[in-house]
C-alpha positions as CSV (number, residue, x, y, z in Angstrom):
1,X,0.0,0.0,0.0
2,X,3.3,2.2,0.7
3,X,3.5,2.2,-3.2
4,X,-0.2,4.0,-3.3
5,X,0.6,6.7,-0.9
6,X,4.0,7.4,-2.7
7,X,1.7,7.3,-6.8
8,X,-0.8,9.7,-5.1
9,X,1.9,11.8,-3.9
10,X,4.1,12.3,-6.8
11,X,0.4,13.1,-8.9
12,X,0.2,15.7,-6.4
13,X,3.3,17.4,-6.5
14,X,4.3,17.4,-10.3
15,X,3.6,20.3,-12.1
16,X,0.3,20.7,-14.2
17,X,2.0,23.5,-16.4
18,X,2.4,22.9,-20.3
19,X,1.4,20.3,-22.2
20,X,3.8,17.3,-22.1
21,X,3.1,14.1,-21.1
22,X,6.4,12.9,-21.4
23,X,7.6,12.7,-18.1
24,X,5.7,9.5,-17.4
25,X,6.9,7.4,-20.4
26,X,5.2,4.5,-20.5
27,X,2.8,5.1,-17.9
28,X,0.3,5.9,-20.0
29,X,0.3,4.8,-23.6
30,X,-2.2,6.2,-26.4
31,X,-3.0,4.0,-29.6
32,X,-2.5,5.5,-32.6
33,X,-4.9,7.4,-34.8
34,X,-5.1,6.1,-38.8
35,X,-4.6,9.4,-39.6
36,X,-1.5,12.1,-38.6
37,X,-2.3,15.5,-37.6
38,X,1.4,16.5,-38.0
39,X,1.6,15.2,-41.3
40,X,-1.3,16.5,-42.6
41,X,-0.8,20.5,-41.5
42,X,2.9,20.2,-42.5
43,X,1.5,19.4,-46.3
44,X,-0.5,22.1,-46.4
45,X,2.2,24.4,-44.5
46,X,4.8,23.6,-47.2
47,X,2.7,26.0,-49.5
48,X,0.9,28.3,-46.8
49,X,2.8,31.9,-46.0
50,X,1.6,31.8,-42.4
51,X,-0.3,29.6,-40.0
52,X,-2.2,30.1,-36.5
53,X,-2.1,27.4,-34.2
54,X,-5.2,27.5,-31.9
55,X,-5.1,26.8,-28.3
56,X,-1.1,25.4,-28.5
57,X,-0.9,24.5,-24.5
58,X,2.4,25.0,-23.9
59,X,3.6,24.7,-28.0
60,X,5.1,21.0,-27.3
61,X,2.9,20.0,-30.7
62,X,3.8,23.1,-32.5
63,X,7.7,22.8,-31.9
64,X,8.0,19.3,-33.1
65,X,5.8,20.3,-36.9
66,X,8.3,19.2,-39.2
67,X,7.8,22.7,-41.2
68,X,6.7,25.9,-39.9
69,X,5.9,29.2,-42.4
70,X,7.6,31.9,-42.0
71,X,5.2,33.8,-39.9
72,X,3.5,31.0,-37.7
73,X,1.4,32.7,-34.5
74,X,0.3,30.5,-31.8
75,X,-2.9,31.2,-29.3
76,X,-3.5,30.5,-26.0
77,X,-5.9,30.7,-23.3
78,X,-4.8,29.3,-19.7
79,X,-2.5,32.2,-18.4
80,X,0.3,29.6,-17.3
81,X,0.3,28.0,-20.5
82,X,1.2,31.1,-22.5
83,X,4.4,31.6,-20.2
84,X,5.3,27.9,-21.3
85,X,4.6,28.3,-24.8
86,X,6.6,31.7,-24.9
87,X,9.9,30.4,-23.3
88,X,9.6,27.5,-25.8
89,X,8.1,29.2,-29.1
90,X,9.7,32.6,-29.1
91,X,12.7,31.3,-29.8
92,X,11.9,29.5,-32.6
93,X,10.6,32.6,-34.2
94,X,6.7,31.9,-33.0
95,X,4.3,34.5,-32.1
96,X,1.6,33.6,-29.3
97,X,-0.4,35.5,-28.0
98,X,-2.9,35.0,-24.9
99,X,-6.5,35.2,-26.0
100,X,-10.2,34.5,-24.5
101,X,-11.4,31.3,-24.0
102,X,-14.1,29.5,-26.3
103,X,-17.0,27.7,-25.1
104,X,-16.5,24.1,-25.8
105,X,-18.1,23.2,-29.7
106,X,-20.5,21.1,-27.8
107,X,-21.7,23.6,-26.4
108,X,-22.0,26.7,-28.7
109,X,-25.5,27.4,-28.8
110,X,-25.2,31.1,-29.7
111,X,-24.1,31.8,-33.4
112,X,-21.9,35.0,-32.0
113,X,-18.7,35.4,-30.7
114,X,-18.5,37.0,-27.5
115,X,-14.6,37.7,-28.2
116,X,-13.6,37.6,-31.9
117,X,-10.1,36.7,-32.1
118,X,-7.2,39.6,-32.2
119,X,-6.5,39.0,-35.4
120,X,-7.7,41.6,-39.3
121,X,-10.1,39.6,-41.7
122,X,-8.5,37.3,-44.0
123,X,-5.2,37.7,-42.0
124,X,-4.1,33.8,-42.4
125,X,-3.9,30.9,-45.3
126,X,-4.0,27.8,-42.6
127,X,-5.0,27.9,-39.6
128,X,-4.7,24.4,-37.1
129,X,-6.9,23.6,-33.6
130,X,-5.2,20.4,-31.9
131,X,-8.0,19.6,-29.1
132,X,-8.4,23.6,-28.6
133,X,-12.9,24.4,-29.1
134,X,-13.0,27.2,-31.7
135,X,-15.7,29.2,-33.1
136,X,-16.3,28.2,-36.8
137,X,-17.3,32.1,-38.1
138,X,-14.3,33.5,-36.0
139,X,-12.1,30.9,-37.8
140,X,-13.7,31.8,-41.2
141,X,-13.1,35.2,-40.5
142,X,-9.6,35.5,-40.0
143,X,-9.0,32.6,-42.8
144,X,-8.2,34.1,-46.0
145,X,-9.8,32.8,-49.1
146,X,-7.8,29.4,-50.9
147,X,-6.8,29.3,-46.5
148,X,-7.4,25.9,-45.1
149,X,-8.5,25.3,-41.4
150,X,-7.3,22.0,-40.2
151,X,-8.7,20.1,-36.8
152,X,-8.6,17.3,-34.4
153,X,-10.7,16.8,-31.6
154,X,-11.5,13.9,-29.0
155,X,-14.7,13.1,-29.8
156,X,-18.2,12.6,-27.5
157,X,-16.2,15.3,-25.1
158,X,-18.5,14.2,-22.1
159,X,-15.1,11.7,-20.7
160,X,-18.1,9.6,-19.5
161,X,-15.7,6.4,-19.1
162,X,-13.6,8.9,-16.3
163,X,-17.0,10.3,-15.0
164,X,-18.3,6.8,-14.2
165,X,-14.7,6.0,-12.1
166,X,-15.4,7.8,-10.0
167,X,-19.3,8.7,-9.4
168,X,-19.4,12.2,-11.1
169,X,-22.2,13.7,-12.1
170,X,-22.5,13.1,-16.0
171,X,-23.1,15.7,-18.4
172,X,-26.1,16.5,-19.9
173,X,-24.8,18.3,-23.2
174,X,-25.0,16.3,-26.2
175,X,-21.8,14.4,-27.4
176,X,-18.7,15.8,-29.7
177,X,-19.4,14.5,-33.0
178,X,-18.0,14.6,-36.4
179,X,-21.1,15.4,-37.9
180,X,-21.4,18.4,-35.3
181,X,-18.2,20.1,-36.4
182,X,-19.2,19.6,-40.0
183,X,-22.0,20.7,-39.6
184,X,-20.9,24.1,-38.1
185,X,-17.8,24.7,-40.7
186,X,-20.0,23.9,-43.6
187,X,-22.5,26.9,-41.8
188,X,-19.7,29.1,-41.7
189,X,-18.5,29.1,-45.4
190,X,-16.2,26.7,-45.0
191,X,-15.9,23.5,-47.3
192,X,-15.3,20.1,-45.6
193,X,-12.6,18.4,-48.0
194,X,-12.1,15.3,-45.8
195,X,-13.0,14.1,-42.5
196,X,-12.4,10.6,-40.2
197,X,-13.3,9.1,-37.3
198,X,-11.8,6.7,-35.0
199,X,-12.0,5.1,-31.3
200,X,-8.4,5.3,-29.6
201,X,-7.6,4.1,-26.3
202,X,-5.7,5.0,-23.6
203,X,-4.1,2.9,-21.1
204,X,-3.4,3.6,-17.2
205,X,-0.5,1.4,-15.9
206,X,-0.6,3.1,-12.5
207,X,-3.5,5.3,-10.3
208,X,-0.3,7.9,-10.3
209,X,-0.7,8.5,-13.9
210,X,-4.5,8.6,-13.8
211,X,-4.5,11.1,-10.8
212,X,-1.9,13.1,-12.8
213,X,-3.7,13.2,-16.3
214,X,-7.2,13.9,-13.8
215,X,-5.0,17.0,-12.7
216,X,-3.8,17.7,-15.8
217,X,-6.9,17.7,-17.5
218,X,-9.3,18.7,-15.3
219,X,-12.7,18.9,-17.4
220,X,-12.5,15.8,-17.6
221,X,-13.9,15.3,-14.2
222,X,-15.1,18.5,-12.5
223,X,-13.7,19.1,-9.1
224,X,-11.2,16.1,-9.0
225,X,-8.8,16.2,-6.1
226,X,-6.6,13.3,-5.0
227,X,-6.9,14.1,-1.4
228,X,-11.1,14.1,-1.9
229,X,-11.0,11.2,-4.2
230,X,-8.7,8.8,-3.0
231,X,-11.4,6.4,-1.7
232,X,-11.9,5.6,-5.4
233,X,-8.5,6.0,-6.1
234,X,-7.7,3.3,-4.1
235,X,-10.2,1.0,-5.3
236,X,-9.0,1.7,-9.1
237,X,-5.0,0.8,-7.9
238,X,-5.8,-2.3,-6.6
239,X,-7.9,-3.0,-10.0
240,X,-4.8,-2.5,-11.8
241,X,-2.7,-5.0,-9.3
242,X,-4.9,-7.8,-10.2
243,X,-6.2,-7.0,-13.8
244,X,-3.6,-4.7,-15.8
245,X,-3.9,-1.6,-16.9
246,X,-7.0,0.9,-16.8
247,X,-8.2,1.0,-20.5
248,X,-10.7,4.1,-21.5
249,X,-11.5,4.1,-24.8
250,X,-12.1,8.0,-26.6
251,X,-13.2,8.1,-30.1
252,X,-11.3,10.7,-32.2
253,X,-12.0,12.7,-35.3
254,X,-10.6,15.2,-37.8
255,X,-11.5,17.6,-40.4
256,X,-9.8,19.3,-43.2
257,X,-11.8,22.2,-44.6
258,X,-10.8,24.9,-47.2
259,X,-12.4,28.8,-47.7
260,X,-13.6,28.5,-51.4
């Protein structure tokens, strides 16, 4: 049980800051998508003057593109975040600025923006969203025409699977869906030019790395503390001493969609 106390402890104490998951290695693996997000902006990027990268968390995703244009801006909402991604981006030549945050896509029931972003009409040819919610007419707005806005979400967005671990209340907006974010690109102007969906799962091999990616993540269920929760905490690392990892499965989807 001495290992428990010493999993809960280090999910307690390591930062939250950023976006990298490296630090745990192993500890939490991710299957592969049939599709590349990397390789698929970095083909369009090869021929675009500029890109905006939405929501970057602390640029880890936008450092490693293969091939960045010569003006690439970055956005971000989460105050810390936009520290990280400046000490890391500006020094590869990248922009970011801090910006509003957007209401989740399942949950944009208003057609207007209640805080455009800080960028002119037309101002970029490709613009990427990596798991970041983004407002389909803002995005139109600022793309200019022949521009292409490329994004990947996790799909459903209600983390129902996490919800159930640990008896939080479940959400009553309706599920992420591909047909959703079609559905409000296509509304904005924009032309869906391919689109895919697929279930990935990810894999727990300790209640550390749960607790941490809880932390780390923590819409994915509201008001989770390791101190409050470590009832179920428990129960869930004794689950994985007998039968393996903790497998949640999270379907994913993408979009590619060009201004005509």
């Amino acid at each position: 049980m001495a290992d428990f106390f010493e999993l809960l402890d280090e999910a307690q104490r390591h930062p939250t800051q950023g976006w990298d998951f490296a630090w745990l290695a192993n500890r939490i693996t991710t299957d592969a998508l049939p599709w590349d997000l990397a390789t698929i902006v970095t083909a369009l990027a090869r021929t675009s003057p500029d890109l905006l990268d939405l929501g970057t968390g602390g640029g880890e995703w936008l450092a490693q593109l293969a091939l960045r244009p010569a003006r690439t801006v970055a956005t971000e909402a989460w105050p810390p975040n936009v520290l990280v991604a400046r000490r890391r981006l500006e020094p590869l030549g990248v922009e970011v600025r801090e910006v509003a945050g957007v209401a989740d896509n399942n949950d944009q029931f208003d057609e207007e923006v209640n805080v455009p972003l800080p960028f002119d009409d037309g101002e970029f040819h490709l613009v990427s969203s990596r798991h970041e919610s983004f407002h389909a007419g803002d995005v139109a707005r600022v793309l200019a025409r022949g521009g292409h806005f490329v994004t990947q979400q996790v799909g459903d967005g209600l983390f129902r699977e996490f919800r159930a671990l640990f008896d939080a209340p479940q959400s009553t907006l309706p599920a992420l869906t591909l047909e959703m974010l079609c559905d409000q690109v296509t509304r904005s102007g924009l032309t869906v030019i391919e689109s895919a969906e697929a279930i990935q799962t990810v894999s727990f091999l300790d209640v550390g790395a749960l607790a941490w990616y809880l932390r780390m993540i923590p819409w994915t269920v509201p008001d989770f503390d390791v101190v409050a929760q470590r009832d179920a905490l428990e129960r869930i690392h004794g689950d994985i001493e007998r039968r393996g990892p903790l497998r949640v499965a999270q379907p994913g989807l993408y979009l590619v969609a060009r201004k005509v």
